[in-house]
N, CA, C and O atoms as CSV, one atom per row, in Angstrom:
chain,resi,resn,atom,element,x,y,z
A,1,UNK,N,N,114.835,40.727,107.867
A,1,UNK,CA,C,116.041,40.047,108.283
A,1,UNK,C,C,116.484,40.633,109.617
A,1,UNK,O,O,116.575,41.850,109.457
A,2,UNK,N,N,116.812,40.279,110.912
A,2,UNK,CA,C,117.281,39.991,111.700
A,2,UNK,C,C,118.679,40.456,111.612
A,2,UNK,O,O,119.347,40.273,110.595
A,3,UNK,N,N,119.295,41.271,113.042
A,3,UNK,CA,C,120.854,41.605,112.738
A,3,UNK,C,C,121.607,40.588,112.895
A,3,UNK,O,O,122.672,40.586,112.277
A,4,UNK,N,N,121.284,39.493,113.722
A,4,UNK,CA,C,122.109,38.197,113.336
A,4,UNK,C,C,122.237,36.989,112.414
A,4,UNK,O,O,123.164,36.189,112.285
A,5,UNK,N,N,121.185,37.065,111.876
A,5,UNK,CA,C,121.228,37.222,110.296
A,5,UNK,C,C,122.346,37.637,109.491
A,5,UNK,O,O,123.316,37.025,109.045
A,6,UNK,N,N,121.921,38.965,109.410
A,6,UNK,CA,C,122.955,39.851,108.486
A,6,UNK,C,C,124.212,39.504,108.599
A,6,UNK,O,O,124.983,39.466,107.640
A,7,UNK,N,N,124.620,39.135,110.154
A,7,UNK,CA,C,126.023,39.667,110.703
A,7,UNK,C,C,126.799,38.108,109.947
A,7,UNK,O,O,127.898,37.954,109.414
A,8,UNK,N,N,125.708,37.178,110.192
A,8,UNK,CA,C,126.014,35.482,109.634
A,8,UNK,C,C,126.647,35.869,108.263
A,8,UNK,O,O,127.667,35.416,107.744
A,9,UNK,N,N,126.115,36.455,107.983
A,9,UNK,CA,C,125.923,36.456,106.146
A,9,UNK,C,C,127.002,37.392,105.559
A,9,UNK,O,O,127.536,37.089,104.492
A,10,UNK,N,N,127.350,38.551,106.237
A,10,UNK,CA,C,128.889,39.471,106.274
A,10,UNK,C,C,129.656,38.483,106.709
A,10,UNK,O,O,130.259,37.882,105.820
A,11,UNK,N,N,129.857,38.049,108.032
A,11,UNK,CA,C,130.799,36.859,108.119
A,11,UNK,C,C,131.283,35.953,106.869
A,11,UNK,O,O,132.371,35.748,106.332
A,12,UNK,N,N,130.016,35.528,106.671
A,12,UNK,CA,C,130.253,34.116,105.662
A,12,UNK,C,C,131.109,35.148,104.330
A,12,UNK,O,O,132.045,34.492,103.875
A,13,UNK,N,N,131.037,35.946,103.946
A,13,UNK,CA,C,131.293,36.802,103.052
A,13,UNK,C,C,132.661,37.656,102.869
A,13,UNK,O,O,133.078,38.334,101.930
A,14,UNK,N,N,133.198,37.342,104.174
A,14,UNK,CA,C,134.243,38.069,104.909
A,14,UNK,C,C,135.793,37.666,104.600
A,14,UNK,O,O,136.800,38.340,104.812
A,15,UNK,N,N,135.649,35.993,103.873
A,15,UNK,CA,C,136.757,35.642,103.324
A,15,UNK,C,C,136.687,35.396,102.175
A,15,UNK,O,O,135.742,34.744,101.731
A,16,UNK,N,N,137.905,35.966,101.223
A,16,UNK,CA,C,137.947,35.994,100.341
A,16,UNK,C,C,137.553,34.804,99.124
A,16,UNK,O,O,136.766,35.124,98.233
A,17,UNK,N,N,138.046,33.678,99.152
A,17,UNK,CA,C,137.767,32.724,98.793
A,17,UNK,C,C,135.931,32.198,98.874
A,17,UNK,O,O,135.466,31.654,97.873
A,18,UNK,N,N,135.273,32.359,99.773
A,18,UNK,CA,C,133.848,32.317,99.891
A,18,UNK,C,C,133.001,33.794,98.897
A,18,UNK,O,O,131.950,33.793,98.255
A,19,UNK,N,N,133.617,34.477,99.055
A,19,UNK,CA,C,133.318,36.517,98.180
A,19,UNK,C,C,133.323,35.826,96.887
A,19,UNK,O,O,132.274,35.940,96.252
A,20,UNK,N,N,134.399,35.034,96.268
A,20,UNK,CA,C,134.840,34.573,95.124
A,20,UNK,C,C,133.579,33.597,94.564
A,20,UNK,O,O,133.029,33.728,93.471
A,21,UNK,N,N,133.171,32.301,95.882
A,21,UNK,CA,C,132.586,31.177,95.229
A,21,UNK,C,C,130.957,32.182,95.072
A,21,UNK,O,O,130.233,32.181,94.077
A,22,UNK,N,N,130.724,32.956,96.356
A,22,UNK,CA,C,129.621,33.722,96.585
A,22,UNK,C,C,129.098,34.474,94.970
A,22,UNK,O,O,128.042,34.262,94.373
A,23,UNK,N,N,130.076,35.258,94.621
A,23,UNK,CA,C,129.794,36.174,93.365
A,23,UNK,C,C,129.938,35.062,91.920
A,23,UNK,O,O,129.400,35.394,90.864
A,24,UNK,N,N,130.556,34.016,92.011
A,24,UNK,CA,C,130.776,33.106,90.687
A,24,UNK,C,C,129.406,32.282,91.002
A,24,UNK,O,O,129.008,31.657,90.019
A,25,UNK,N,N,128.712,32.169,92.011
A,25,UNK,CA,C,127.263,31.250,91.879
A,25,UNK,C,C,125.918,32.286,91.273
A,25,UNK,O,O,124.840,31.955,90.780
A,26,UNK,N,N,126.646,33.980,91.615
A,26,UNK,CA,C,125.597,34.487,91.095
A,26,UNK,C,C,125.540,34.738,89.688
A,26,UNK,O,O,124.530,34.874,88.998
A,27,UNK,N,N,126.998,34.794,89.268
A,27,UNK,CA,C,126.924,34.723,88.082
A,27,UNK,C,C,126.185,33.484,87.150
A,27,UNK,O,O,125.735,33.691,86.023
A,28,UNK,N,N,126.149,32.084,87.879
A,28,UNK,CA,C,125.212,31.215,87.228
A,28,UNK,C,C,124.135,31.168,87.654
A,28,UNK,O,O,123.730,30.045,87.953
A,29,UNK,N,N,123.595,31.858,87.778
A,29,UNK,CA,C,122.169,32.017,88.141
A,29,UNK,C,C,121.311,32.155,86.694
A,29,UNK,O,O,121.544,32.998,85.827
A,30,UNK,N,N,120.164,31.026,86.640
A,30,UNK,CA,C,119.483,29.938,87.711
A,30,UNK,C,C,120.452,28.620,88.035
A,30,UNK,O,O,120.740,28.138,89.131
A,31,UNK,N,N,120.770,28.292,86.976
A,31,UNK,CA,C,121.148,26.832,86.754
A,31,UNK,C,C,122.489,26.978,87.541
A,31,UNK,O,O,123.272,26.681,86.639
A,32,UNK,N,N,123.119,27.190,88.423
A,32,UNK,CA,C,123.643,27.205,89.756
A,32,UNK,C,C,125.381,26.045,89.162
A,32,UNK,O,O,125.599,25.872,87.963
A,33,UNK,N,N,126.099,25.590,89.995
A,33,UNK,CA,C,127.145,24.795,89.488
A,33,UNK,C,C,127.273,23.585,90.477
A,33,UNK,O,O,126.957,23.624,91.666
A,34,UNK,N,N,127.796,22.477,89.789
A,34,UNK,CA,C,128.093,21.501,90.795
A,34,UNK,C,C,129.521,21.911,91.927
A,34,UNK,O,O,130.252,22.890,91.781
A,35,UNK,N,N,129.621,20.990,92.903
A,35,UNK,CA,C,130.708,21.717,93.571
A,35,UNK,C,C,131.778,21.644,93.002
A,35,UNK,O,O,132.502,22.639,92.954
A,36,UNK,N,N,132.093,20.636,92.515
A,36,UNK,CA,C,133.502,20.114,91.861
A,36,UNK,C,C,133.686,21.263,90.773
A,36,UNK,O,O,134.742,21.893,90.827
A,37,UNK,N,N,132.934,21.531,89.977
A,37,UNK,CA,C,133.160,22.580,89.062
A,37,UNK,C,C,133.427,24.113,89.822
A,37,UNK,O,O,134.252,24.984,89.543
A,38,UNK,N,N,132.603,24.074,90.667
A,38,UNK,CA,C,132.794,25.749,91.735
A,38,UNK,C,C,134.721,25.217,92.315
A,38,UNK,O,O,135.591,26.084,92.241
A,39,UNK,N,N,134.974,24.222,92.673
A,39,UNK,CA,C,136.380,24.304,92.813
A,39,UNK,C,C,137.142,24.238,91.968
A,39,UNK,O,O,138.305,24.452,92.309
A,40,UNK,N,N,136.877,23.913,90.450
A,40,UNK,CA,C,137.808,23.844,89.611
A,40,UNK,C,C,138.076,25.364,89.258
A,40,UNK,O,O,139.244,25.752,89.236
A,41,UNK,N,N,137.219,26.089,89.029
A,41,UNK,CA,C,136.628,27.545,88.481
A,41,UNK,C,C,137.486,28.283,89.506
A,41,UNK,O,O,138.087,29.252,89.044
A,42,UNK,N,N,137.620,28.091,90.471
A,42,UNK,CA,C,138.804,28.890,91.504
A,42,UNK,C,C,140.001,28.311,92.091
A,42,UNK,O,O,140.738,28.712,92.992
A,43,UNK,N,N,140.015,27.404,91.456
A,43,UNK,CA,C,141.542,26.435,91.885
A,43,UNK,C,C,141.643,25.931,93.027
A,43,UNK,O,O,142.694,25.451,93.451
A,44,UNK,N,N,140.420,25.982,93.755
A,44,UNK,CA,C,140.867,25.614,95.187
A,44,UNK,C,C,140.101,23.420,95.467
A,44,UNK,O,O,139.124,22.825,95.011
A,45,UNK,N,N,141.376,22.964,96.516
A,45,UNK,CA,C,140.777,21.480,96.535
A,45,UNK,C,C,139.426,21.400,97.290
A,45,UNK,O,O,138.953,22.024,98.239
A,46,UNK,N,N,138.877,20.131,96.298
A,46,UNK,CA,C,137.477,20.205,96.596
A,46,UNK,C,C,137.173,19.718,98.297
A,46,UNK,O,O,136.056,19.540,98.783
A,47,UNK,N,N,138.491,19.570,99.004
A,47,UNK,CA,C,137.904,19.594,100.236
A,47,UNK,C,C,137.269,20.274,101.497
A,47,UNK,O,O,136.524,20.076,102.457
A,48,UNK,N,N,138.291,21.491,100.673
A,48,UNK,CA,C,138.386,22.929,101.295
A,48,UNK,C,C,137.253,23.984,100.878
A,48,UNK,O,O,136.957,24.975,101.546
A,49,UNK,N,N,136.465,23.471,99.235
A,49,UNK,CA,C,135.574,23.900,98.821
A,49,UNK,C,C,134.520,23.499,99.587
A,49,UNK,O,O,133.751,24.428,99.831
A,50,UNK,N,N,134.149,22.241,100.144
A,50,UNK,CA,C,133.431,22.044,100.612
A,50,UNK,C,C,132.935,22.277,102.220
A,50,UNK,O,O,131.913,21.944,102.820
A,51,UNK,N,N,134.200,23.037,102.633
A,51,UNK,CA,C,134.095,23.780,103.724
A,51,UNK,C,C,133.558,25.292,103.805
A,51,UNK,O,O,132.838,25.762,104.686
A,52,UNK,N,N,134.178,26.058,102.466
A,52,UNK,CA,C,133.302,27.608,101.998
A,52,UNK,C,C,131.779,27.151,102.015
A,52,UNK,O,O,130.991,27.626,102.833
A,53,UNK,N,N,131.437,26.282,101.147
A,53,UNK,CA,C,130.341,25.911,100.581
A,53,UNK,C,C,128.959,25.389,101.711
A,53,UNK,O,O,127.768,25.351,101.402
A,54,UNK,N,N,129.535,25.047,102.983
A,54,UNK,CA,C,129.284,24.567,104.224
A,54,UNK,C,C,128.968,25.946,104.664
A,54,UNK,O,O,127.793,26.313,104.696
A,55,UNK,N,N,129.837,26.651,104.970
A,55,UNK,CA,C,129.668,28.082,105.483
A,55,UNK,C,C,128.614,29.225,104.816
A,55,UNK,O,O,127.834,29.900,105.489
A,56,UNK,N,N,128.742,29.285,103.537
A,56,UNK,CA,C,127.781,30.014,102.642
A,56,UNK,C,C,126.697,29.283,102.819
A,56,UNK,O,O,125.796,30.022,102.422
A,57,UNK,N,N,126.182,28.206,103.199
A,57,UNK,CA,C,125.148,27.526,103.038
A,57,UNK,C,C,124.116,27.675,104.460
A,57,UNK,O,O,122.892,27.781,104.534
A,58,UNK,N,N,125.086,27.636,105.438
A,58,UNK,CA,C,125.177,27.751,106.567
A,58,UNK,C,C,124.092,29.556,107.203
A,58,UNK,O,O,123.118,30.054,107.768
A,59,UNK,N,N,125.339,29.723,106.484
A,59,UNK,CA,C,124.770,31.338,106.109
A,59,UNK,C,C,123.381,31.994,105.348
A,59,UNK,O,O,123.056,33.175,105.220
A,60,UNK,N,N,122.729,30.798,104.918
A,60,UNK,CA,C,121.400,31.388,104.123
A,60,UNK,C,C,121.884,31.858,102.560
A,60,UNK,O,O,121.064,31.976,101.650
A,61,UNK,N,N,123.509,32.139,102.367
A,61,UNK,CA,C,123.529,33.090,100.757
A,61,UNK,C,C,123.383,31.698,99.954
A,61,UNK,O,O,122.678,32.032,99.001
A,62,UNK,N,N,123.652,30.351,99.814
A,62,UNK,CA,C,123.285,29.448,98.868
A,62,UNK,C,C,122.775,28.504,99.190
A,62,UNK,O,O,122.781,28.038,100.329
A,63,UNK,N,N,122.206,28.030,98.161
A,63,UNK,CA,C,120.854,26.508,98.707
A,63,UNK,C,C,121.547,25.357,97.762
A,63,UNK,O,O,121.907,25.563,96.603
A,64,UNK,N,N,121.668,24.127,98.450
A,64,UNK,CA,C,122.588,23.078,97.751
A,64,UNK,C,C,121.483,22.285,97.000
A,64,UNK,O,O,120.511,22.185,97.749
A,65,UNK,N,N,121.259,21.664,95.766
A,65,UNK,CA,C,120.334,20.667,95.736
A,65,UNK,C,C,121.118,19.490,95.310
A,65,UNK,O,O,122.208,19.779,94.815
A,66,UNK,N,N,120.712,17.715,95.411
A,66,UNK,CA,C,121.449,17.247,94.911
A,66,UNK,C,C,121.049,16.727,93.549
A,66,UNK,O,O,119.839,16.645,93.339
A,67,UNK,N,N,121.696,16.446,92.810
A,67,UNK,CA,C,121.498,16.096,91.676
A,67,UNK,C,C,122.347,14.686,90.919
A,67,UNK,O,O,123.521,14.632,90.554
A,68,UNK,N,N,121.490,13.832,90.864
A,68,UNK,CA,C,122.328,11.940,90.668
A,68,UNK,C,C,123.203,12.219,91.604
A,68,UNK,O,O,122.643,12.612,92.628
A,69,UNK,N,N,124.571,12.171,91.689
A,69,UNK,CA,C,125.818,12.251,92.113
A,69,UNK,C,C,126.951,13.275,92.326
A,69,UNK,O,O,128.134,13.142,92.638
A,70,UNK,N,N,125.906,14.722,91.950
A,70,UNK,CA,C,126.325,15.954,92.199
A,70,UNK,C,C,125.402,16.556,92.916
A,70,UNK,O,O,124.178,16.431,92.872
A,71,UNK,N,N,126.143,17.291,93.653
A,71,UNK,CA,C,125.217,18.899,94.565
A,71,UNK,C,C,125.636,20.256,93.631
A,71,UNK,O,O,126.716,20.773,93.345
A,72,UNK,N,N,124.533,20.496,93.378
A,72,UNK,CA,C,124.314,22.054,92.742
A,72,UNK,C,C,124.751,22.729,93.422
A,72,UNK,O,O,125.035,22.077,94.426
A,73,UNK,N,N,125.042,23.808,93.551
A,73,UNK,CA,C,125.037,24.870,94.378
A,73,UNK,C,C,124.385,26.077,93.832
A,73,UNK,O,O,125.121,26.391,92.897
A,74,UNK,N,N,123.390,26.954,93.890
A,74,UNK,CA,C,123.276,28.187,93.199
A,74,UNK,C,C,123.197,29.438,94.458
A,74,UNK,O,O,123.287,29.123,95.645
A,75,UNK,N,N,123.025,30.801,94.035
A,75,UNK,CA,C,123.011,31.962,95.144
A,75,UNK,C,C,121.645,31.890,95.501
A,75,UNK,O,O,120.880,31.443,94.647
A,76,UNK,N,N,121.221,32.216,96.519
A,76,UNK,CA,C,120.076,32.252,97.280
A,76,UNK,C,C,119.348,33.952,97.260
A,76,UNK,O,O,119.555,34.894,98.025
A,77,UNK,N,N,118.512,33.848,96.143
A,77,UNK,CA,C,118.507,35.447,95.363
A,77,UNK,C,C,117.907,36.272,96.744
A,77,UNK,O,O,118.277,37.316,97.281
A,78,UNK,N,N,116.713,35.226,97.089
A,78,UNK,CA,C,116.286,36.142,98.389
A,78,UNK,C,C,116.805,36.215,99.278
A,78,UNK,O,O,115.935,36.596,100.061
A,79,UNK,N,N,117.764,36.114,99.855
A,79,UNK,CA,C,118.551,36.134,100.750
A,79,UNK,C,C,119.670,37.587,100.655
A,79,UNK,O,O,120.118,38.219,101.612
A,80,UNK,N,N,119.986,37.901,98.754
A,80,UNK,CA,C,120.712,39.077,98.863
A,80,UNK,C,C,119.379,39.696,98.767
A,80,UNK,O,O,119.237,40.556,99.637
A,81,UNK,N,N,118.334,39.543,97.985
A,81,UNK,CA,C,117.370,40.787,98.553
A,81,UNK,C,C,116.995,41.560,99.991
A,81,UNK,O,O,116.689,42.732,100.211
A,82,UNK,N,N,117.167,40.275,100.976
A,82,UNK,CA,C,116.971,40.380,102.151
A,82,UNK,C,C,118.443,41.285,102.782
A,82,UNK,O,O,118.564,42.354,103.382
A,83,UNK,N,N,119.254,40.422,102.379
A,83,UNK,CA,C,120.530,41.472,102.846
A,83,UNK,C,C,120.655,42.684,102.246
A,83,UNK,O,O,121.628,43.332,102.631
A,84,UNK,N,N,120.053,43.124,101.524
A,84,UNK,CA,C,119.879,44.317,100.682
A,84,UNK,C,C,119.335,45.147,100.994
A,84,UNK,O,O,119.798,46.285,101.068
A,85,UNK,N,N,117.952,44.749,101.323
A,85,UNK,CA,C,117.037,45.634,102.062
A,85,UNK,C,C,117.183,45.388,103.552
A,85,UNK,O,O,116.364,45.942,104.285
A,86,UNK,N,N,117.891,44.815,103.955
A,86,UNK,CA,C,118.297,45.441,105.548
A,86,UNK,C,C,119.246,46.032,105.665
A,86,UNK,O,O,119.425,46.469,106.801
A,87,UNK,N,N,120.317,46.355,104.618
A,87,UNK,CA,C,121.398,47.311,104.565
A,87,UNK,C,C,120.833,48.939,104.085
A,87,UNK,O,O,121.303,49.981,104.544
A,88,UNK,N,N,119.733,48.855,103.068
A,88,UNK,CA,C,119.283,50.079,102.697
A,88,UNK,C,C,118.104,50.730,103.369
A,88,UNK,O,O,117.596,51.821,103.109
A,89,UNK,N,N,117.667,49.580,104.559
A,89,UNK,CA,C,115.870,49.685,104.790
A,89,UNK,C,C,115.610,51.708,105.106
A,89,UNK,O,O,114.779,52.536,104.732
A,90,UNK,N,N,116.886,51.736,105.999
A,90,UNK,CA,C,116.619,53.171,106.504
A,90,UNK,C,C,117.459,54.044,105.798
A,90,UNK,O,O,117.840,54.935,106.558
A,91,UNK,N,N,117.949,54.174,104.562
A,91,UNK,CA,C,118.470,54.596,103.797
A,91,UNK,C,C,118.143,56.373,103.495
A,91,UNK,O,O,117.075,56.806,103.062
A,92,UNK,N,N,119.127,57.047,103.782
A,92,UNK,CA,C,118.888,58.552,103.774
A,92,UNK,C,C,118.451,58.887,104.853
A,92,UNK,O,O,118.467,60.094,104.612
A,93,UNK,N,N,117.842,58.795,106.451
A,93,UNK,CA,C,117.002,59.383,106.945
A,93,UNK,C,C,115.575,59.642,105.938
A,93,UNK,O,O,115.250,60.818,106.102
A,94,UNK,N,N,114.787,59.074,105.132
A,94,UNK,CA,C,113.899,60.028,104.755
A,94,UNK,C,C,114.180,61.029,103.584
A,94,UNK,O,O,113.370,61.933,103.375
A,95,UNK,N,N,115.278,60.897,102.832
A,95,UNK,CA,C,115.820,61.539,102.066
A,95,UNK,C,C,115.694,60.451,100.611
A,95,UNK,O,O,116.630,59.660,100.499
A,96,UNK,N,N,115.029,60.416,99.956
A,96,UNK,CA,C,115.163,59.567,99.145
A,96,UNK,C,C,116.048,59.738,97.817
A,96,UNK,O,O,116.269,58.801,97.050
A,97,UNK,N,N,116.615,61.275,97.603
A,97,UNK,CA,C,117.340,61.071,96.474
A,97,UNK,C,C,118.453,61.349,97.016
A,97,UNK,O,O,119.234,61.908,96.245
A,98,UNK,N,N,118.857,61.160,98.128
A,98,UNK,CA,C,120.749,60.721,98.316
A,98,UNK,C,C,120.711,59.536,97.806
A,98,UNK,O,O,121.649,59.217,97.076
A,99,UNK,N,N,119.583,58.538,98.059
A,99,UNK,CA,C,119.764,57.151,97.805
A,99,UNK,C,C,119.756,56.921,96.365
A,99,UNK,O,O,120.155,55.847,95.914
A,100,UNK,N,N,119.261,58.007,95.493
A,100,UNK,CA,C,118.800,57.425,93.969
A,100,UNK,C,C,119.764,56.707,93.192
A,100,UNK,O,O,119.343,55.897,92.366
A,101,UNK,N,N,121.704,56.985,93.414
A,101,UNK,CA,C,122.340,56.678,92.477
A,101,UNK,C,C,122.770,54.962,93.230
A,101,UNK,O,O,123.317,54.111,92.529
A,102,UNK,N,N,122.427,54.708,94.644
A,102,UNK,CA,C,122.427,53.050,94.434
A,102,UNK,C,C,120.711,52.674,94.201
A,102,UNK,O,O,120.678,51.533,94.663
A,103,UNK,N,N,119.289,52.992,93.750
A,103,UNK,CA,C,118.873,52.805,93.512
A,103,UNK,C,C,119.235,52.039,91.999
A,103,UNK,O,O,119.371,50.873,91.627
A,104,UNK,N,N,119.296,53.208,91.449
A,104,UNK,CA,C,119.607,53.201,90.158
A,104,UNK,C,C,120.834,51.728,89.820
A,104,UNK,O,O,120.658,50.688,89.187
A,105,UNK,N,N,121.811,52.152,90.421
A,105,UNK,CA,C,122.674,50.712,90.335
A,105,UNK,C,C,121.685,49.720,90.016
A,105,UNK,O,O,121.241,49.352,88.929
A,106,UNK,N,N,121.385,49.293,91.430
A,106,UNK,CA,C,120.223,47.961,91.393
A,106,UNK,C,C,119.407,47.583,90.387
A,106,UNK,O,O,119.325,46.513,89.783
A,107,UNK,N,N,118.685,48.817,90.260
A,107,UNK,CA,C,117.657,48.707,89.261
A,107,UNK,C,C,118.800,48.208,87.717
A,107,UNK,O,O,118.279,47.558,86.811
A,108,UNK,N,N,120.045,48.541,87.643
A,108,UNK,CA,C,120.559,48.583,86.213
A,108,UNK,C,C,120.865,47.171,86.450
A,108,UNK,O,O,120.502,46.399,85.562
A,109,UNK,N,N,121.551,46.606,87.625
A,109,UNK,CA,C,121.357,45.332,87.887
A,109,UNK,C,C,120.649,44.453,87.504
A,109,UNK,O,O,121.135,43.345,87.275
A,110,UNK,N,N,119.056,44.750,87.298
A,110,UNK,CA,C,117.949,43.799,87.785
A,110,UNK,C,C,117.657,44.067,86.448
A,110,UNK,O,O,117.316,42.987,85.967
A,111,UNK,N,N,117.590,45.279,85.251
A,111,UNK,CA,C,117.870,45.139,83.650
A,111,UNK,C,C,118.066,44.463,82.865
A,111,UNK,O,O,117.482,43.941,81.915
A,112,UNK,N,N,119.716,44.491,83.675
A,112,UNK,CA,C,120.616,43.344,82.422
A,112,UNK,C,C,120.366,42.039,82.901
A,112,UNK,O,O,120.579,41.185,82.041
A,113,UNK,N,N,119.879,41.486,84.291
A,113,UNK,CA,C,119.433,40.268,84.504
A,113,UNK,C,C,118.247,39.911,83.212
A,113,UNK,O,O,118.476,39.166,82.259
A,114,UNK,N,N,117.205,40.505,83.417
A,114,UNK,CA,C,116.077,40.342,82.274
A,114,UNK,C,C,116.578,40.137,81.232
A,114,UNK,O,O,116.141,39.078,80.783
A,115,UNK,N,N,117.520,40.751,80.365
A,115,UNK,CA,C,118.054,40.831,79.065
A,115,UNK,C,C,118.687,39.386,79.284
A,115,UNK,O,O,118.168,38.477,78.636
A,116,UNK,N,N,119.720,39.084,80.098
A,116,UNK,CA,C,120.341,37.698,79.828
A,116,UNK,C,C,119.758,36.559,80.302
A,116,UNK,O,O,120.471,35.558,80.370
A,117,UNK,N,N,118.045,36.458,80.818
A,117,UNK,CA,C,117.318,36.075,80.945
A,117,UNK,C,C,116.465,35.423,79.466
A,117,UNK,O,O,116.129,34.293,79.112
A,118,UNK,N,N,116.323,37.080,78.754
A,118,UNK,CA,C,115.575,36.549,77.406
A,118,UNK,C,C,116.539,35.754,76.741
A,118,UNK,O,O,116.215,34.577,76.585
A,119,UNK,N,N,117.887,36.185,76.216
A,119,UNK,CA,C,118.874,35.631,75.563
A,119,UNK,C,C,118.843,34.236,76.173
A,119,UNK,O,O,119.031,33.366,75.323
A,120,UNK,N,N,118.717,33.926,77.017
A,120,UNK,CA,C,119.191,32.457,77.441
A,120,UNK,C,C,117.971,31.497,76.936
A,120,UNK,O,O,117.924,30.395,76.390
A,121,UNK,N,N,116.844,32.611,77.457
A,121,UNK,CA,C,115.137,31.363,76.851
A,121,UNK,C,C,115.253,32.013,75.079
A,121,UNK,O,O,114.605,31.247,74.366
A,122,UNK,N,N,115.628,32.700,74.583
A,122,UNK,CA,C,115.854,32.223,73.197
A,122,UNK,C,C,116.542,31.174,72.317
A,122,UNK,O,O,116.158,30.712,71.242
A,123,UNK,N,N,117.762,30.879,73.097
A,123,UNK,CA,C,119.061,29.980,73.129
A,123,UNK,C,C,117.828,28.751,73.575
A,123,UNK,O,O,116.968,28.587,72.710
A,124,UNK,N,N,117.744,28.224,74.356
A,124,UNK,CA,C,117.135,27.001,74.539
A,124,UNK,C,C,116.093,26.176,73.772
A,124,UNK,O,O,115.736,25.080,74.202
């Protein structure tokens, strides 16, 4: 990733209301939300949603698909990987266990994804 990239993607991230729709699309991850529902879920009018949603999109963090008469929206996973690993790439100087306890985060992250992964393909 590119620093203007990144800088797009902090921007897009930078207002609150987008932080909000940003972290509630990752929470539906895979199956992502229509927009109308991403504005009901934060109270905001769907016109104004569709201006965050423009911007995050804009930004690389979500990919719209349409669907009959709705647009999906879900988070664009590689995109936080990418912003992830260009925030950590040089992480420590060379020191790798200053970095271990946001390793560790991540990794506990990427855990409980799997777990509510199986739960969901059991459910189906």
């Amino acid at each position: 990733m590119e620093s203007e990239q990144a800088i797009l993607a902090f921007a897009a991230l930078a207002q609150p209301t987008r932080l909000e729709v940003f972290r509630l699309l990752m929470q539906h991850e895979p199956d992502g939300l229509p927009a109308g529902e991403v504005a009901r879920h934060l109270a905001v009018p769907h016109n104004t949603m569709s201006t965050h949603l423009a911007v995050l999109n804009r930004a690389g963090l979500i990919d719209a698909e349409r669907q009959s008469r709705s647009i999906v929206y879900r988070a664009n996973l590689d995109a936080v990987r990418m912003l992830t690993s260009f925030l950590v790439k040089d992480c420590c100087g060379g020191r790798p266990e200053i970095c271990a306890p946001l390793v560790t985060d991540l990794s506990s992250c990427r855990a409980s994804m799997k777990i509510t992964a199986r739960k969901a393909a059991t459910h189906a």
